[in-house]
N, CA, C and O atoms as a GROMACS GRO file, in nm:
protein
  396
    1UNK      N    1   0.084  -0.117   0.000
    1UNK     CA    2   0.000   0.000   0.000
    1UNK      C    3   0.089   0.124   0.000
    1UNK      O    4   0.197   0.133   0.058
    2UNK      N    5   0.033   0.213  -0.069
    2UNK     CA    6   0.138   0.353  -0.053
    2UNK      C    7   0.022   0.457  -0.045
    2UNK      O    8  -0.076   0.455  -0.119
    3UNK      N    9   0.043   0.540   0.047
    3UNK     CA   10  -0.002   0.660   0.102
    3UNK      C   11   0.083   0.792   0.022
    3UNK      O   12   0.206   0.795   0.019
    4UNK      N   13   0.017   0.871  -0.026
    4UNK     CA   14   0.070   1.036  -0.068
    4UNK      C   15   0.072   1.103   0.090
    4UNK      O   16  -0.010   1.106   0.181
    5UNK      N   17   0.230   1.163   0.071
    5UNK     CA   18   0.195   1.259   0.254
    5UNK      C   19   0.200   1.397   0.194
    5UNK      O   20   0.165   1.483   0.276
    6UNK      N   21   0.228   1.436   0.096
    6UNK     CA   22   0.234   1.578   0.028
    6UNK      C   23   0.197   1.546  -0.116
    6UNK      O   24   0.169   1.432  -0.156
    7UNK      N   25   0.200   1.643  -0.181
    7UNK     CA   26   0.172   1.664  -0.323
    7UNK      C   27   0.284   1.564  -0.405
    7UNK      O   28   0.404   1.590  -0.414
    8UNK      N   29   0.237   1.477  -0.446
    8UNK     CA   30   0.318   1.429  -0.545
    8UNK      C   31   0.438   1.318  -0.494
    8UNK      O   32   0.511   1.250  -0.565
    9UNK      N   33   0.430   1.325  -0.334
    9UNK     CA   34   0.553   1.194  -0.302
    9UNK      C   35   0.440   1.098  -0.252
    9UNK      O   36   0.323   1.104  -0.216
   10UNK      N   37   0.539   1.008  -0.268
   10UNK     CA   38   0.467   0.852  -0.251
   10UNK      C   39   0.565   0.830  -0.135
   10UNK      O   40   0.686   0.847  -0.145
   11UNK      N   41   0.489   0.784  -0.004
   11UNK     CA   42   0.570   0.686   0.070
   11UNK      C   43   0.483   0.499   0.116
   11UNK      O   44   0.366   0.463   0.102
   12UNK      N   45   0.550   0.457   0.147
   12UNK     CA   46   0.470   0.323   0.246
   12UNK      C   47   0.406   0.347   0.321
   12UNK      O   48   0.361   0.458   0.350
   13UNK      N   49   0.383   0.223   0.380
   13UNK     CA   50   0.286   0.227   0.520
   13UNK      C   51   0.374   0.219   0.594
   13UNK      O   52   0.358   0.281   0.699
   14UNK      N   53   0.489   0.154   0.580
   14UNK     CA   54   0.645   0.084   0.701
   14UNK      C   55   0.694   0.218   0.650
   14UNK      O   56   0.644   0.283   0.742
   15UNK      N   57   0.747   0.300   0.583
   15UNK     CA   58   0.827   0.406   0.621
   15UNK      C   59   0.753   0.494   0.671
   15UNK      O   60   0.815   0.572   0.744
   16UNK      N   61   0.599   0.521   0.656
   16UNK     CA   62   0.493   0.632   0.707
   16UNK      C   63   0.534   0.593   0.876
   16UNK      O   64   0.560   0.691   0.947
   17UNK      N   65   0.539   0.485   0.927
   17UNK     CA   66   0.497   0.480   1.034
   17UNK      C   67   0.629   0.454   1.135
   17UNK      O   68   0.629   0.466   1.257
   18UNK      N   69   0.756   0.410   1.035
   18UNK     CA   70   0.882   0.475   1.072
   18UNK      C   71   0.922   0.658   1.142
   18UNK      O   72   0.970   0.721   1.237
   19UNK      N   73   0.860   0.670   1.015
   19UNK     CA   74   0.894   0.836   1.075
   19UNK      C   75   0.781   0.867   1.163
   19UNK      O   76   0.809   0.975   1.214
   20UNK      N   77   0.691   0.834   1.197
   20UNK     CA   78   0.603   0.878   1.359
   20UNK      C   79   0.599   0.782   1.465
   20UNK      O   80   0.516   0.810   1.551
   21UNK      N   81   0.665   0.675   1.485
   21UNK     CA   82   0.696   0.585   1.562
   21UNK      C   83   0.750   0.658   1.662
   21UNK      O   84   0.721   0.626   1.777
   22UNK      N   85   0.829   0.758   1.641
   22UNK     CA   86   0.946   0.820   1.776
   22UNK      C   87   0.832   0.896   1.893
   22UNK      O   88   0.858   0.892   2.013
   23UNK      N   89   0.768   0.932   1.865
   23UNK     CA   90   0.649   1.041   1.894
   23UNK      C   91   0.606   0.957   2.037
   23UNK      O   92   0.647   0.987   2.149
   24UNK      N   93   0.513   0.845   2.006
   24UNK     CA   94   0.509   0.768   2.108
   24UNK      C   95   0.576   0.719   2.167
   24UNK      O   96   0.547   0.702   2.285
   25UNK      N   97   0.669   0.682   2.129
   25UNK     CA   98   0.811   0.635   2.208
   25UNK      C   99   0.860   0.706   2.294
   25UNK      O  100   0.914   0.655   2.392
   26UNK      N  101   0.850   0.855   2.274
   26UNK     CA  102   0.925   0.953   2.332
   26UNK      C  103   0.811   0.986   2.507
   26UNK      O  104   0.838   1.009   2.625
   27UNK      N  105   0.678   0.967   2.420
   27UNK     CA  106   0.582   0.973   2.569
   27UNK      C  107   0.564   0.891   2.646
   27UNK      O  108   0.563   0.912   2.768
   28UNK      N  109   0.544   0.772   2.587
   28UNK     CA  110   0.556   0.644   2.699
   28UNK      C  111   0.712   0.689   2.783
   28UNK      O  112   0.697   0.690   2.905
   29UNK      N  113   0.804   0.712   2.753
   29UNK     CA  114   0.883   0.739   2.788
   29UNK      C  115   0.888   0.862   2.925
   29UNK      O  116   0.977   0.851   3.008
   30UNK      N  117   0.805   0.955   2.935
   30UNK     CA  118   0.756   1.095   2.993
   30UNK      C  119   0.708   0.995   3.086
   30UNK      O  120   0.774   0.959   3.184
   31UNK      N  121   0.548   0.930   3.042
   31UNK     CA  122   0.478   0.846   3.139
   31UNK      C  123   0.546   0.788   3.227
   31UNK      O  124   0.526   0.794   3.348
   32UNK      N  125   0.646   0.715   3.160
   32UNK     CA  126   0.701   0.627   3.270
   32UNK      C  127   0.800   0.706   3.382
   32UNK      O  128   0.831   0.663   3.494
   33UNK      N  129   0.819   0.765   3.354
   33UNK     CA  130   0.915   0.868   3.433
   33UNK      C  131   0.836   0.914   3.544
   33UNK      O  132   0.844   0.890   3.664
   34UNK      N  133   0.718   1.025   3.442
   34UNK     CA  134   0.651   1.050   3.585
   34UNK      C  135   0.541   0.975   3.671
   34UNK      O  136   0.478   1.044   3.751
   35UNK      N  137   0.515   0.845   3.662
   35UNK     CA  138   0.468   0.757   3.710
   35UNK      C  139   0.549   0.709   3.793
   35UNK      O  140   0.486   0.677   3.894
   36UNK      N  141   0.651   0.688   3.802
   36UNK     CA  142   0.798   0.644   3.875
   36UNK      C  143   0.791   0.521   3.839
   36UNK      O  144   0.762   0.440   3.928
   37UNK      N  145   0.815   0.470   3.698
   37UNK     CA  146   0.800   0.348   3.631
   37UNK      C  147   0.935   0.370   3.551
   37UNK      O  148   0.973   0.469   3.488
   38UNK      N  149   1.020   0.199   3.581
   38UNK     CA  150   1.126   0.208   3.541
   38UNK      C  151   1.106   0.214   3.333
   38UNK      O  152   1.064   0.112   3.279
   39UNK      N  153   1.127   0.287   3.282
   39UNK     CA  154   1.080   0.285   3.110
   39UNK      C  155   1.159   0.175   3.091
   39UNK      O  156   1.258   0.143   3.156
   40UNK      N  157   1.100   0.110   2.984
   40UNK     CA  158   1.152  -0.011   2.918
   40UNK      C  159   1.105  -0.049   2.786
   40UNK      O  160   1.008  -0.118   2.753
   41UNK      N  161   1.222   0.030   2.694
   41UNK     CA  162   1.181   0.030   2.554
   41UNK      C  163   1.253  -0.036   2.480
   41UNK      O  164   1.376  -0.040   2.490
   42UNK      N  165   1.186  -0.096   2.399
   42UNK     CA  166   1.226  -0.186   2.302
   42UNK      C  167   1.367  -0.161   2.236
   42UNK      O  168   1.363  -0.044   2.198
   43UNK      N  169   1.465  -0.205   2.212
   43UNK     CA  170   1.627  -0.158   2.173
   43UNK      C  171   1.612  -0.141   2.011
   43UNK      O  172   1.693  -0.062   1.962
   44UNK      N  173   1.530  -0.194   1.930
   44UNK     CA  174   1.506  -0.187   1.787
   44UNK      C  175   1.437  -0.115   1.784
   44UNK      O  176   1.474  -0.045   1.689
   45UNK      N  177   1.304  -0.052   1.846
   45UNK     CA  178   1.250   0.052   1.789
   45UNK      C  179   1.365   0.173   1.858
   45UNK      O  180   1.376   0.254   1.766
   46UNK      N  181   1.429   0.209   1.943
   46UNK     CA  182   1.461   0.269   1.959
   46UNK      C  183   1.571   0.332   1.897
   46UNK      O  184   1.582   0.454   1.904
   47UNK      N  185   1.670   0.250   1.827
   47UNK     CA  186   1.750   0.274   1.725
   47UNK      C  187   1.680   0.302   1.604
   47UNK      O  188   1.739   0.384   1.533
   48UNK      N  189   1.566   0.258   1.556
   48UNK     CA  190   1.507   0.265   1.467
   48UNK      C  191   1.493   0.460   1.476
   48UNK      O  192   1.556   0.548   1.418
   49UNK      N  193   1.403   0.465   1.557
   49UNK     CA  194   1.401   0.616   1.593
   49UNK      C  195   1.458   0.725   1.598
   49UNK      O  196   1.431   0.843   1.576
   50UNK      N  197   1.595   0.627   1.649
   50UNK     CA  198   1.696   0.749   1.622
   50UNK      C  199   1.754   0.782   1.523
   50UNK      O  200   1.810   0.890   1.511
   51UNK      N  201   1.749   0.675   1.417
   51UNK     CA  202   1.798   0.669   1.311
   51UNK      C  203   1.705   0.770   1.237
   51UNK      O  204   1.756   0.873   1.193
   52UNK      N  205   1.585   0.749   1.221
   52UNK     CA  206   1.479   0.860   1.116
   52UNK      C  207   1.484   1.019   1.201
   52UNK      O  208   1.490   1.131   1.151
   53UNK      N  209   1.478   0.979   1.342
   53UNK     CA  210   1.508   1.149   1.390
   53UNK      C  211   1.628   1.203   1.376
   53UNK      O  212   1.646   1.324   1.390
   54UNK      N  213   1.707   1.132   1.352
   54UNK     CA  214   1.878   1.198   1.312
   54UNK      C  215   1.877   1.260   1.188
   54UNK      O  216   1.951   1.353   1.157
   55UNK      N  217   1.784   1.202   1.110
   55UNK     CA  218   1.765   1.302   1.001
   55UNK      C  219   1.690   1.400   0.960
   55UNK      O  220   1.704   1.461   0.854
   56UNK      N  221   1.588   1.421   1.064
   56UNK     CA  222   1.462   1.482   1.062
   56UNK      C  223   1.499   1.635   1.152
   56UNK      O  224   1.457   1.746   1.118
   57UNK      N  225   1.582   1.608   1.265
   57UNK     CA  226   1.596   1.647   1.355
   57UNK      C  227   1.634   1.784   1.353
   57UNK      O  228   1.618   1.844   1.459
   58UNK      N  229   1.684   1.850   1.252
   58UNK     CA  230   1.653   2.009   1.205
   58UNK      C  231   1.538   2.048   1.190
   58UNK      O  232   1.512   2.158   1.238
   59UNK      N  233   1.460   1.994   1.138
   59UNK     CA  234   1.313   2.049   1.069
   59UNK      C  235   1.226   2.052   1.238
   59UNK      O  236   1.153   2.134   1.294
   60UNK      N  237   1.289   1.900   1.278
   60UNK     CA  238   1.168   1.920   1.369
   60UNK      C  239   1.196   2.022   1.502
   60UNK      O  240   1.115   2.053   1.588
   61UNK      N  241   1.322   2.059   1.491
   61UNK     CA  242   1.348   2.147   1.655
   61UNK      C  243   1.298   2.277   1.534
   61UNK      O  244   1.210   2.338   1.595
   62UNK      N  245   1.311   2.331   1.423
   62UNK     CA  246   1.274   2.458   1.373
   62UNK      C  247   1.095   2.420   1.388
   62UNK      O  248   1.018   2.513   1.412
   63UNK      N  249   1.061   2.330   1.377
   63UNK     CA  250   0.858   2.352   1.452
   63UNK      C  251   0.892   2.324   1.576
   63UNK      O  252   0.791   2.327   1.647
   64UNK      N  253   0.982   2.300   1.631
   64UNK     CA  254   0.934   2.323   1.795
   64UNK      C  255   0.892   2.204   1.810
   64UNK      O  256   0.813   2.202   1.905
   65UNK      N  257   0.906   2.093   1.759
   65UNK     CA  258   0.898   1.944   1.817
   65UNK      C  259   0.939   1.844   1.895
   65UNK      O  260   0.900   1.736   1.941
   66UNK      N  261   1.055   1.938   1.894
   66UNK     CA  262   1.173   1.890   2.004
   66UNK      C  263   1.257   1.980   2.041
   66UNK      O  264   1.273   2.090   1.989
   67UNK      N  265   1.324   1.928   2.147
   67UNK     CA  266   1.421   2.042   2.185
   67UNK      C  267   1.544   2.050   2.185
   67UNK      O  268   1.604   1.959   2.128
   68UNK      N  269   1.591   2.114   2.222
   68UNK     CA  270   1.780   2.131   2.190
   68UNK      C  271   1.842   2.029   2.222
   68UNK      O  272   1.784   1.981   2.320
   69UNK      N  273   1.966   1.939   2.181
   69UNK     CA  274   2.002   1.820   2.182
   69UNK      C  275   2.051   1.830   2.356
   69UNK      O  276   2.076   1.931   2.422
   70UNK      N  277   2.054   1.710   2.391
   70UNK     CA  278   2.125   1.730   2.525
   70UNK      C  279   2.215   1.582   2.523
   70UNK      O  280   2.178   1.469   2.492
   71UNK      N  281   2.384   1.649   2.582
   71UNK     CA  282   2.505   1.537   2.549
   71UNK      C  283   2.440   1.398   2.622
   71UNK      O  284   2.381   1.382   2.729
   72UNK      N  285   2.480   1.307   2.512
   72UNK     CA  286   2.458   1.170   2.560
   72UNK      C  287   2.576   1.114   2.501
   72UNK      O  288   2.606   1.156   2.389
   73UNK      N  289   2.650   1.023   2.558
   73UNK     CA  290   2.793   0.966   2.518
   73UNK      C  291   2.711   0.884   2.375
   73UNK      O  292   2.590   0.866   2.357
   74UNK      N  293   2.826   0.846   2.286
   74UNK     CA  294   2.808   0.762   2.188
   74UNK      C  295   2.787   0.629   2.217
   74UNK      O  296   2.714   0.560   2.146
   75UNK      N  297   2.860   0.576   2.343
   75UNK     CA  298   2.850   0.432   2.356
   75UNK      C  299   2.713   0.437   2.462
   75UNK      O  300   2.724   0.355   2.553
   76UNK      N  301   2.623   0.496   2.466
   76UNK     CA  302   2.561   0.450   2.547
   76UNK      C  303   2.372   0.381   2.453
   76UNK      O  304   2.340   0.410   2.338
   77UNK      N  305   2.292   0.301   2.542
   77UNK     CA  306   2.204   0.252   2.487
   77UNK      C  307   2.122   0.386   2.391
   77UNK      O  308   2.099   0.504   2.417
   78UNK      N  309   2.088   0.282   2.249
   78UNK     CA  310   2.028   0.419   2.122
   78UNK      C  311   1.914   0.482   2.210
   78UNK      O  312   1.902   0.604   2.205
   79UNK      N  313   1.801   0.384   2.317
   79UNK     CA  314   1.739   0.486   2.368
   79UNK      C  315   1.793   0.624   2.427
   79UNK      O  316   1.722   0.720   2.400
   80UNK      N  317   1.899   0.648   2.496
   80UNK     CA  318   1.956   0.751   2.564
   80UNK      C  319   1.995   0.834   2.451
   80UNK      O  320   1.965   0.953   2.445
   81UNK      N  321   2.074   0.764   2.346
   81UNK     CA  322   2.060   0.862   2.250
   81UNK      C  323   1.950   0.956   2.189
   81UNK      O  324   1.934   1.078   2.176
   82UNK      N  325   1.883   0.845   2.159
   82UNK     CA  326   1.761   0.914   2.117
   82UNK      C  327   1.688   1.003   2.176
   82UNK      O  328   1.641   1.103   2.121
   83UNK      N  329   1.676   0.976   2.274
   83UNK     CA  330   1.611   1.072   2.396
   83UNK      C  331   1.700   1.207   2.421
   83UNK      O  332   1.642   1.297   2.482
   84UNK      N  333   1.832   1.228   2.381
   84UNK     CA  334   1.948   1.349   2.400
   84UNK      C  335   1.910   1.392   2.282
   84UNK      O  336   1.889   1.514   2.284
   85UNK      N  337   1.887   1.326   2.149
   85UNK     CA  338   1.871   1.395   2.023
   85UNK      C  339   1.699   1.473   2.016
   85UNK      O  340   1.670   1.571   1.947
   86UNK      N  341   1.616   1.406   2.096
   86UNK     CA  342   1.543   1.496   2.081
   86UNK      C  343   1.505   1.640   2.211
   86UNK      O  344   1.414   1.722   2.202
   87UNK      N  345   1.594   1.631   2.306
   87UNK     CA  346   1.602   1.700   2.388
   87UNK      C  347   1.554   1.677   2.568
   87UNK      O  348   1.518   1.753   2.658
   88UNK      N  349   1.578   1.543   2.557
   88UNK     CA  350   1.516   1.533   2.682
   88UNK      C  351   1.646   1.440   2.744
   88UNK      O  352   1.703   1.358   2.672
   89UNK      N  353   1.689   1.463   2.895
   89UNK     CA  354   1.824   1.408   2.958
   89UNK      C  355   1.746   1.267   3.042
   89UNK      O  356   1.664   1.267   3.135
   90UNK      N  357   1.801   1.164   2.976
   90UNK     CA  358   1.813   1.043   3.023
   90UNK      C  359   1.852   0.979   3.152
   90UNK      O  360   1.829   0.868   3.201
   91UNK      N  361   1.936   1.111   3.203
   91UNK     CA  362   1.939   1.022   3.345
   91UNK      C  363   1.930   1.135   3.450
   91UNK      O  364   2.001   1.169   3.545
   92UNK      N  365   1.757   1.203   3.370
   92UNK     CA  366   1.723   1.297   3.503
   92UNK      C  367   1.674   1.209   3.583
   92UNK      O  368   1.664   1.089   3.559
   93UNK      N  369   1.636   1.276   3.703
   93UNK     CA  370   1.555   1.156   3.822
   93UNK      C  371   1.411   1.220   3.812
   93UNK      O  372   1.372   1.322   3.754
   94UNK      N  373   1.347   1.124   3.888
   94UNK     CA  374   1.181   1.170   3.918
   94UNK      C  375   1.204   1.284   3.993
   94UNK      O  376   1.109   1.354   3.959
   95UNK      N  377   1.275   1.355   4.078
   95UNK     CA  378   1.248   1.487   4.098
   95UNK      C  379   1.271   1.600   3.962
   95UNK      O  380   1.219   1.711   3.952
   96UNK      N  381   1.328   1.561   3.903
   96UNK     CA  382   1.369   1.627   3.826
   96UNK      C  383   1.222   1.671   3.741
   96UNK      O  384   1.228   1.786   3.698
   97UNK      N  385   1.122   1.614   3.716
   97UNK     CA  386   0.966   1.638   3.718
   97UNK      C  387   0.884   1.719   3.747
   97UNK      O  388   0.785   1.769   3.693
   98UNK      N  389   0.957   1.730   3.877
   98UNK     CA  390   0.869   1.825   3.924
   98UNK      C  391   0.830   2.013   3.858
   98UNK      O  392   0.934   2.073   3.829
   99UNK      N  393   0.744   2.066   3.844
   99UNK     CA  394   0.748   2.209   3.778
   99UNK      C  395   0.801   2.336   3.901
   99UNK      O  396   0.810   2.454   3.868
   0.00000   0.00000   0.00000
């Protein structure tokens, strides 16, 4: 099956849902945090994620989709990456939640 997402490009259903996969990923992620639930995300979607937001990842901090990168070492799990590339620090704590 192929879906039009703009005028004139053709994508899939597996790359459509590649590039919005991170979205939820990124909130279950919030949830679990502020629930005081240890997150536990899948290691393939999460590389997966980072991989399509690594390329996306200009456009989307210029709409305000994410936020400014925050350092995450290279060797560490792609979730942490992923989560630094879109602006959120991986090894805040549950206080860190609080407003």
């Amino acid at each position: 099956m192929v879906w039009r997402v703009q005028r004139g490009a053709k994508t899939s259903v597996d790359d459509l849902i590649g590039i919005v996969q991170w979205d939820p990923l990124a909130h279950a992620w919030d949830i679990a945090r502020a629930t005081g639930l240890p997150p536990v995300p899948d290691p393939e979607l999460a590389e997966s994620s980072l991989e399509t937001i690594g390329s996306m990842a200009d456009m989307l901090r210029k709409w305000k989709l994410i936020g400014e990168p925050v350092n995450v070492a290279p060797d560490r799990p792609a979730m942490d990456r992923f989560l630094g590339l879109i602006g959120r620090d991986p090894n805040s704590s549950d206080r860190d939640l609080t407003p």
